[in-house]
N, C-alpha and C positions, 0 to 999 in steps of 0.2 A: 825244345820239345813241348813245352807248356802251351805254347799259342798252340799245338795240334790238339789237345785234350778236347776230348768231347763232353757234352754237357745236356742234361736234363734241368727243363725249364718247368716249374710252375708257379700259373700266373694267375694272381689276381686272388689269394686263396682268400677267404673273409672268414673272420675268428672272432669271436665276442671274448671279452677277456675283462679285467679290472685294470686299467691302466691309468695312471695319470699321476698327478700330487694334489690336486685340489680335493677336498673334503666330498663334494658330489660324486668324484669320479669314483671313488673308492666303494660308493655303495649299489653300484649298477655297470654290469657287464655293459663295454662299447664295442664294438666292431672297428677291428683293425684289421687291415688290408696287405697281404703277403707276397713279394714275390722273391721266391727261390729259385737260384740258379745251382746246381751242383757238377759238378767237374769231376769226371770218371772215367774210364776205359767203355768205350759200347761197341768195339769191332768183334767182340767176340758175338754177342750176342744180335748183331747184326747178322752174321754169319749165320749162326745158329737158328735162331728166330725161337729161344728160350728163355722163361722170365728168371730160372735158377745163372741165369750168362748176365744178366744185368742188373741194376738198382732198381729195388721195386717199388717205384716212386707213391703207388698206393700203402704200402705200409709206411713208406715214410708221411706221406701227408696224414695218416689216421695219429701217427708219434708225432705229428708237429699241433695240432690240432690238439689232442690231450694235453698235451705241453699246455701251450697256451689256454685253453679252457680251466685248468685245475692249477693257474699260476695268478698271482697278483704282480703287476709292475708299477712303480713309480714312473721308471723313464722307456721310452721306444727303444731304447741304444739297449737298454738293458735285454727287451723282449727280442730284438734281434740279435743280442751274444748267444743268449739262449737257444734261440733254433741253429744260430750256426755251428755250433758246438756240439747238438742233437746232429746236424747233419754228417757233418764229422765222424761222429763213434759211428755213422754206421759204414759196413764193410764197403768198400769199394770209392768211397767219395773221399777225392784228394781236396779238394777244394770248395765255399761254401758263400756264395753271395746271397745276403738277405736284404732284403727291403722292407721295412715295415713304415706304412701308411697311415697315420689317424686322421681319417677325414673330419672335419669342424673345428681343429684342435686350436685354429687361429681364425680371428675375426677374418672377414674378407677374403680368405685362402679356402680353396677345397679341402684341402688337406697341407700336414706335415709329415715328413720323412725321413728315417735314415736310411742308408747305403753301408751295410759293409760287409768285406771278402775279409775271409781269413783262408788262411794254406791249413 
């Protein structure tokens, strides 16, 4: 049944935040880079075409967004338990893939990332 679940994507979100462990990072918001996957039921609201039938992926993005604006993180793994755990408490989402991005975080690399789902 899992591989049927359906899933709301968003992608690319960009969040200024305090991320890092070095002494500079700590004193100037960076831009980090989002993307969420959440795992939900959407046949109802398929059916329906009401936004009270499905996740309303705008209040969640304005709660992931405040999150992160009004959080400080040392590590990415952190700032993505964070939103997966936000994704979580809210009603309807079984499931919660994040991606967080720091572009520049490595010499010669666009960026660094982690990946993680949690149930």
């Amino acid at each position: 049944m899992e591989g049927m679940m359906d899933r709301i994507i968003i992608r690319d979100l960009k969040i200024p935040t305090i991320i890092g462990t070095f002494e500079w990072e700590r004193k100037e918001k960076q831009d980090v880079i989002l993307n969420i996957e959440i795992s939900c039921e959407l046949r109802k609201a398929g059916k329906s075409d009401k936004l009270d039938d499905t996740v309303d992926y705008k209040t969640l993005k304005k709660r992931i967004i405040g999150l992160m604006v009004n959080s400080e993180y040392f590590l990415i793994e952190k700032a993505a338990e964070s939103v997966a755990e936000l994704c979580l408490a809210t009603p309807g989402v079984v499931k919660a893939k994040v991606t967080v991005d720091k572009p520049g975080a490595l010499r010669y690399a666009r960026s660094v990332a982690v990946e993680i789902e949690r149930p």
